[in-house]
N, C-alpha and C positions, 0 to 999 in steps of 0.2 A: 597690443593683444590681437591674434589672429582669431577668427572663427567660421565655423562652414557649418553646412546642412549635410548631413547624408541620409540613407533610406533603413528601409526598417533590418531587411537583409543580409547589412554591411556588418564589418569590424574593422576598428583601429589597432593599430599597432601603437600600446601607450609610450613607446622607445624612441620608435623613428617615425610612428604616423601612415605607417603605409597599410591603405585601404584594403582588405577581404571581402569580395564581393559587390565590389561596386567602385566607383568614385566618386570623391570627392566633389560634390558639386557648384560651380562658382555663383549660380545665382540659386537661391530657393525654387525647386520646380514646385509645381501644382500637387494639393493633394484632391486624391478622390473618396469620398465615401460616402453610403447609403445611409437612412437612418435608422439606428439598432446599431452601428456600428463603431468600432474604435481604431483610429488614425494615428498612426507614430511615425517619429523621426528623432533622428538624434543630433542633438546638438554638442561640437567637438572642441574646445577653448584650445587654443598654443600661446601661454604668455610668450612674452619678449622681454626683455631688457630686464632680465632678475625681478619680473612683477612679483609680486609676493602678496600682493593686497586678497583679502576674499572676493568672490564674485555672487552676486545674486541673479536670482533669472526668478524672473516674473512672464508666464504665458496667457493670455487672453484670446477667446475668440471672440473677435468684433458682428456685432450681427445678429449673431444665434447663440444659445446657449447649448454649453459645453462644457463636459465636466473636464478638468484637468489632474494630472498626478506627473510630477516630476521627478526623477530618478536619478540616484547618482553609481556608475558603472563602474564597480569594484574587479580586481585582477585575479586568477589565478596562476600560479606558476607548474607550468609542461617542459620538461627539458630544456630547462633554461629560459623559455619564453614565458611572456604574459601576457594572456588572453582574457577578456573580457566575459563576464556572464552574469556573476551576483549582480543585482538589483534593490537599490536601498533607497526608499522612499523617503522625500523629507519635502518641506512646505513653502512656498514660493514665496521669494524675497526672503529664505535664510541664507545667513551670507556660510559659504562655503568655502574652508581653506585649498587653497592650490601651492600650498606649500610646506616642508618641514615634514614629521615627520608621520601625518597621516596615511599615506599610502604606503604599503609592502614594498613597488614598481621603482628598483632604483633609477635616478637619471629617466623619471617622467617629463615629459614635454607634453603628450596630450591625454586631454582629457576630456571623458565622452559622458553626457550624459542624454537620460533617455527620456521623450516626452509620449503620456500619453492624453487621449482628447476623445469621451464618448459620443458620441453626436444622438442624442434620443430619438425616440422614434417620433417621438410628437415636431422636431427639427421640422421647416422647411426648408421646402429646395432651391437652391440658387446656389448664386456666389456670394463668397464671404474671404476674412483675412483673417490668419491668425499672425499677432503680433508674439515675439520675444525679443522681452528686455532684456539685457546684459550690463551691469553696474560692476564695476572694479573700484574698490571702497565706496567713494561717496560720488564718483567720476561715472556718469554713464556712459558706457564705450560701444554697444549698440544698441539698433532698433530694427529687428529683422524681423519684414514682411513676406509671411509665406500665404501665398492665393491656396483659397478652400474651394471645392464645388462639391455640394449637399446635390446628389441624383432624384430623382422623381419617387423613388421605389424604398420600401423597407425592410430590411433582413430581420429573420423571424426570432422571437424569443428563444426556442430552443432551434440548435443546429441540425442539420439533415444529416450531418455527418459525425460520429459520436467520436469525440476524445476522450478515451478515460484515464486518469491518472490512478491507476492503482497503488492500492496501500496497505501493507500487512498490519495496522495495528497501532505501530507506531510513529504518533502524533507528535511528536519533539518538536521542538525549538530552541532548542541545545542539545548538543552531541552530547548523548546521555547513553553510558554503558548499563542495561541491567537483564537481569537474570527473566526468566522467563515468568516465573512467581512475581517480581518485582514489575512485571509488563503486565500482565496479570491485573493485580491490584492495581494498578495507573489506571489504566482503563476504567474502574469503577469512581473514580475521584470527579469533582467537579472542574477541576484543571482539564481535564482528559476532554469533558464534553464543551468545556469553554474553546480548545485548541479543535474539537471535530466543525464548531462552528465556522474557526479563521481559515481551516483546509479547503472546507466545502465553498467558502465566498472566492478562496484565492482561485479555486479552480472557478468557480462560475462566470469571473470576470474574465477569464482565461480559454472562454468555448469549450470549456469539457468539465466533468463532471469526477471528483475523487470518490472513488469506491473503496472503502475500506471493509479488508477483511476480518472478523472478531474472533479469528482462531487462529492457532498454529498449525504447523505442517504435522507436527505430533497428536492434533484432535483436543488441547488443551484450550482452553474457551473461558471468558469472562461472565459470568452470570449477567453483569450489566450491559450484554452486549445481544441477550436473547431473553423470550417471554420466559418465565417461570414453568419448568416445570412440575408436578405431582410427584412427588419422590416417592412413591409406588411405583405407580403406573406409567410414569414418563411421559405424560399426554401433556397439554399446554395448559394451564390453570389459568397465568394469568399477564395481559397484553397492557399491562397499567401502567407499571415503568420502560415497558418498550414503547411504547407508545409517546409516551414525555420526550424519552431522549431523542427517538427518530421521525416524529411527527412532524415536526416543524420541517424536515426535509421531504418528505413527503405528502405534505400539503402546500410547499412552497411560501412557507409564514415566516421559515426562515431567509428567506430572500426579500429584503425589507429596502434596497434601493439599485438602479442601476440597471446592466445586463441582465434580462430574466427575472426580472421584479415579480414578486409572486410566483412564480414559474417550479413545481417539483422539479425537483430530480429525475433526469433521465433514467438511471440504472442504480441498482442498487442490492449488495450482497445480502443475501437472507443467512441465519448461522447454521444451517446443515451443514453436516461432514457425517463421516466415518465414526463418531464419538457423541452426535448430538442430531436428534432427538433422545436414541438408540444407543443405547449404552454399550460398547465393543463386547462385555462382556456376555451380551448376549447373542454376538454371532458364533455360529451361524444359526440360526430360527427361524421358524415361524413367527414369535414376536417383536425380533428386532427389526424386520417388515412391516408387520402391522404396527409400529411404533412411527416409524418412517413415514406410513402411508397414513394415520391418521395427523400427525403432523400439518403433511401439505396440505390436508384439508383444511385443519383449523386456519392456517396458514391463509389461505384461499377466500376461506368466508371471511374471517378480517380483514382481509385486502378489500372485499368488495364492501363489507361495512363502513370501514372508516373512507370510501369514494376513492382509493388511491389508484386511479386509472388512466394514470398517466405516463406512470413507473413502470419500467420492465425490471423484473425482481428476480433476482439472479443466485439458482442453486448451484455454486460450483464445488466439486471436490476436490481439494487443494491438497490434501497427504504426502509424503513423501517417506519410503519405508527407510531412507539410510536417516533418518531424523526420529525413527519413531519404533515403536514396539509391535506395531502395524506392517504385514508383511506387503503390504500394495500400494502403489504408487496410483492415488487420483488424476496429478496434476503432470499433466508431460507424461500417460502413462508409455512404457520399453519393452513391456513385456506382457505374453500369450494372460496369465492369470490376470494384471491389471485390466487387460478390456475385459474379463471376466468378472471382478468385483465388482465394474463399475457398470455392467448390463446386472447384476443382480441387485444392485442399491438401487438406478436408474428402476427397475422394473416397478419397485416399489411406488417411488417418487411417482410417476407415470399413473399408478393405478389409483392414487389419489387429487389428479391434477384434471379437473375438467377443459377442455378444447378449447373455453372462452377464457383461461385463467391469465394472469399476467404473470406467472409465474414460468418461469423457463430452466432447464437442464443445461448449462450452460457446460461444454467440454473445452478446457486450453489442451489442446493434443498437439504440442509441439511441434509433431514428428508425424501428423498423420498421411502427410500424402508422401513420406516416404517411404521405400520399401525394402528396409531392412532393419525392421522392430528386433528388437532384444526377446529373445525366449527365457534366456533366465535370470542375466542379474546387469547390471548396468553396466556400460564404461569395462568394460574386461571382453577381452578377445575370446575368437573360438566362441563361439554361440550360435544355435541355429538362427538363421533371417527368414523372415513372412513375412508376408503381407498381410496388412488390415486394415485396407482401404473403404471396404464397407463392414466392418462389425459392428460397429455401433450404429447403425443409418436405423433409425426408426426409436430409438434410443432417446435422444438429443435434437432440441430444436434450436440451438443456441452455440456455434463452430466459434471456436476463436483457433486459430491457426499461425502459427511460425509466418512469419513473412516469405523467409526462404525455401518455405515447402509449400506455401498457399496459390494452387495451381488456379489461374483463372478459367479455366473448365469445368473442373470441379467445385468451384465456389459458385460457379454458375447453376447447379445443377442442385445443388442446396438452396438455392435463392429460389430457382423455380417450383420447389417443393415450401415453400414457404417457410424457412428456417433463415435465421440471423446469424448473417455472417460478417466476422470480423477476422484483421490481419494482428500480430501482434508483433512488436519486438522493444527494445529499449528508445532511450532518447537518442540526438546526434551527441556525439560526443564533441567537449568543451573545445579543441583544440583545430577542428574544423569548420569549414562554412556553416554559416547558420543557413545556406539556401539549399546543405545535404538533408536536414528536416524537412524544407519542404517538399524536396523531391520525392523523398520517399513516401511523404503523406498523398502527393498528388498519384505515385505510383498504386499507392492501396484503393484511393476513390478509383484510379480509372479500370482496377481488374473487380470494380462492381461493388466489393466491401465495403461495409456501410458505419463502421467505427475501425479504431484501432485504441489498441489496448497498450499503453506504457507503463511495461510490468513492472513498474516502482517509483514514485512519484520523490524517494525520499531516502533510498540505502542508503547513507553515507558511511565509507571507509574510512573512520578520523575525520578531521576537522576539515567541512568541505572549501571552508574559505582560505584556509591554507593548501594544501593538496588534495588532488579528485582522486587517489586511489590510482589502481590497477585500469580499471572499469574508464578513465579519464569521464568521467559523469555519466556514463549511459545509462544508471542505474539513480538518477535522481534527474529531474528538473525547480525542486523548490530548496529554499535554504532554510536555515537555522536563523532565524532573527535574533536570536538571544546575546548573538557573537557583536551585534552590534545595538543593543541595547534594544531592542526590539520584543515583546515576547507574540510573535504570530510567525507562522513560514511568508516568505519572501521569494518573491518572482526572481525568472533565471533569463537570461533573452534569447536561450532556446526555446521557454516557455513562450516566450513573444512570439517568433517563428512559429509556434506551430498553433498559436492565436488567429495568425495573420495567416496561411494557407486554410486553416478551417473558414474565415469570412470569404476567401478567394473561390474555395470549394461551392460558398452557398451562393456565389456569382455565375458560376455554370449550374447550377441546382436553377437559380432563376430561370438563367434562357434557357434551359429544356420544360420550364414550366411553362414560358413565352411564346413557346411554337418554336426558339430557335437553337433546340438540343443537337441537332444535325452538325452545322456548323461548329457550335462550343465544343462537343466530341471529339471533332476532325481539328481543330485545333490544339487541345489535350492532347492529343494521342500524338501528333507533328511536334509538339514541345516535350515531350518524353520522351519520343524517337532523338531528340536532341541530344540527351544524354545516355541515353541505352547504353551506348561500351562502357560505361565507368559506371554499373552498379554497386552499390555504397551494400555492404555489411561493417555496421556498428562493433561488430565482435571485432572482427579482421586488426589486429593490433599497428598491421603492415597499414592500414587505411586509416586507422583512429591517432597516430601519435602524433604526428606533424601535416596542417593543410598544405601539402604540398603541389595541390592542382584544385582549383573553382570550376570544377563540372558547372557548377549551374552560375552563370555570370547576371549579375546583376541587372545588366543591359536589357539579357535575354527572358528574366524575370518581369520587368516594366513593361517589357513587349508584348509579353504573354497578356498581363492584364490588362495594357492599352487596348489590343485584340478583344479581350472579353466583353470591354465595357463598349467599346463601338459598337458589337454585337449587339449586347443587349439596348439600345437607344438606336438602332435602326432597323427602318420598317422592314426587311427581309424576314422572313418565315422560317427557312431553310434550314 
């Protein structure tokens, strides 16, 4: 039985073994990490000689304590090929078949799985070893020691850089078709609040945080997903059961071990829309305003009653009029009347939101820094083009912006105005390097934005563990545990990937705290010049079907970081 180390960045080929991303490396290199931090690698089996026996792996770090979680690297099938990304967790020293008819992957030879290692904050620093065992039946067939170094320094409970996993609602863990009534009612079920707790740890351990949205695009909304209100007057009655279900995220009580132990929620969707506080029927009014605007208030003084000031609380209007009985478009507004609806709702919001509130107007304006907006209806030719570059500016303190239109000028000029800005677009898609997530992530920290938004943590087209769809994954990073007896969502190892660049991120966040931001910058910006000719759009089907080129090579990845972490551990200022 053959087996090797490779890095976090890589891919196997479960056919013929040929590496994406990196190589194969003949001895275990060093790993580095901070404390607060999580360390992976993968470990890659090649029986020989019709071994057929199961294999167990036992991981230990000698020294220091280390949490471990061992994974085993499921395939999916892209035009014939099979690539690597579900992640199935199971418990060290179970013995694992490498044979017969477990796997999809016909004529498997290797086999990848993935380790991970949190190193606490309380960790000291030094050297250390992490040992993996490998047993083939009752035979141990190795003992691979891979060298640890624990740095001096600790990465922070929450990140500098916000990943959010966005989420419309639904919480599955099995590919589950249902009707919008049928989502509806899920939502209010005690299953629903059980599965909001496994999403929110899956992300917490993962540097970012899922935000789920409790309405549809239609303005249709789960009573169990907002406070009560006065079926008179629409005003707020009562924060008793909203408070049960979202409390523990917002006081971080639900964060009970690990990454962010105690630690709220960074961001988190409030239920305004177009249909809630403010009942549709009441536009256009004077009431359906002052419904709105006494809302954010009550909104506001509960915020600050229950201490929740940690949270940035996020009003977005998600609508979309070809979904809905609603002639305007909130989310991605195209057209002259949409920035109209949404300076007259916003006005409201606004006039109820005091200066010091944690509550924010948050716009995804897909399309805004470009300049040719839709005057009447979407996607249909012949239309007048305008510009609306600044209509809303005074509006909205809260930009999330198209990657591909978020001009770094402009998101500078928001930043100086003291508004939060972020990039959005999907995941990398399954069939490409895992080091095109990173790129793109490092692309978004370096034009200054300070999260990125992945507008769906979870759409799957069918059964994701058999085929990705159209989308080949850019529209999900978590899986369906249920398909392998599981009932929680399940990590993807483009979720790893972009785990692993958000700790990389809070590594230049250090040295510009250290005095030596100069330096880290100029080396960012030298490593993205790297690959500047080959920018990745995830849509582009011609870029997404087959990895046909490693813009970002694995080599030139370790370099990047070797570079950072010198930096930061030598006396230079610069």
């Amino acid at each position: 039985m053959k087996y090797w180390i490779i890095d976090e960045l890589s891919k196997i080929d479960p056919q013929s073994g040929k590496v994406t991303g990196g190589t194969i490396q003949k001895s275990p290199e060093k790993l580095v990490a901070a404390g607060n931090e999580f360390v992976s690698f993968q470990l890659i089996i090649n029986p020989e000689n019709n071994e057929k026996k199961p294999v167990r792996i036992n991981v230990k770090a000698k020294g220091i304590s280390a949490d471990v979680k061992i994974y085993r690297e499921h395939y999916v099938p892209i035009h014939g090929k099979y690539y690597p990304d579900p992640l199935v967790p199971f418990k060290a020293g179970t013995p694992i078949p490498i044979s017969g008819n477990y796997s999809n992957v016909p004529n498997q030879k290797y086999h990848a799985f993935w380790i991970d290692l949190f190193i606490p904050s309380s960790s000291k620093a030094g050297d250390f070893c992490i040992d993996v065992n490998l047993v083939s039946g009752e035979k141990q067939v190795a003992e691979i020691k891979i060298p640890l170094t624990v740095l001096t320094f600790t990465l922070p409970d929450r990140p500098s850089f916000t990943l959010e996993y966005n989420n419309y609602g639904n919480l599955n863990t099995a590919v589950i078709s249902r009707t919008r009534e049928e989502s509806l009612a899920f939502q209010a079920t005690a299953e629903y609040e059980k599965q909001l707790h496994n999403h929110h740890r899956l992300a917490r351990e993962h540097w970012g945080t899922v935000n789920v949205l409790g309405y549809g695009q239609n303005g249709n909304y789960s009573q169990s997903m907002a406070p009560v209100l006065n079926s008179d007057t629409f005003l707020i009655e009562s924060f008793k059961n909203y408070d049960k279900r979202f409390g523990p995220f917002l006081d971080g009580s639900a964060f009970k071990s690990g990454y962010g132990k105690g630690v709220p929620v960074s961001d988190f969707y409030l239920p305004f829309n177009y249909t809630w506080p403010a009942p549709w029927g009441y536009f256009p009014s004077e009431s359906y305003q002052e419904i709105i605007t006494a809302g954010i208030k009550a909104f506001d003084a509960h915020i600050k009653k229950m201490g929740w000031n940690k949270t940035n609380f996020h009003l977005m209007i998600n609508h979309k009029s070809r979904r809905s009985i609603i002639p305007y478009n909130g989310d991605e507004p195209t057209r002259i009347k949409d920035y109209g609806m949404l300076k007259y709702y916003l006005t409201a919001v606004n006039k109820g939101k005091p200066k010091n509130s944690r509550i924010h107007a948050r716009l995804d304006v897909g399309h805004y820094e470009c300049d040719h907006i839709m005057d009447e209806c979407d996607w249909i030719g012949n239309e007048r083009k305008c510009v609306h570059s600044s209509v809303l500016n005074g509006y909205s303190d809260f930009w999330v912006t198209s990657i591909s239109h978020g001009k770094k000028e402009s998101l500078e000029k928001r930043r100086k105005r003291g508004e939060i800005v972020w990039l959005y677009q999907g995941a990398s898609t399954i069939s490409r390097p895992l080091s095109d997530q990173a790129q793109v992530l490092l692309e978004v920290y370096r034009k200054r934005a300070v999260g990125y938004c992945f507008w769906s943590c979870n759409s799957w087209s069918g059964n994701p563990w058999k085929e990705t769809g159209k989308r080949l994954g850019f529209d999900y990073l978590f899986y369906p545990g249920m398909d392998v007896g599981i009932n929680e969502p399940l990590p993807s190892l483009r979720l790893k990937a972009a785990r692993r660049t958000a700790m990389d991120i809070e590594y230049l966040e250090h040295a510009v705290k250290t005095g030596k931001g100069g330096k880290a910058i100029k080396r960012l910006n030298d490593f993205v010049a790297h690959y500047a000719p080959h920018k990745i759009d995830f849509m582009d089907d011609n870029v997404s079907n087959v990895a046909k080129v490693d813009f970002l090579k694995g080599d030139t990845w370790k370099s990047f970081r070797t570079d950072i972490l010198n930096l930061i551990s030598s006396g230079s200022s610069k």
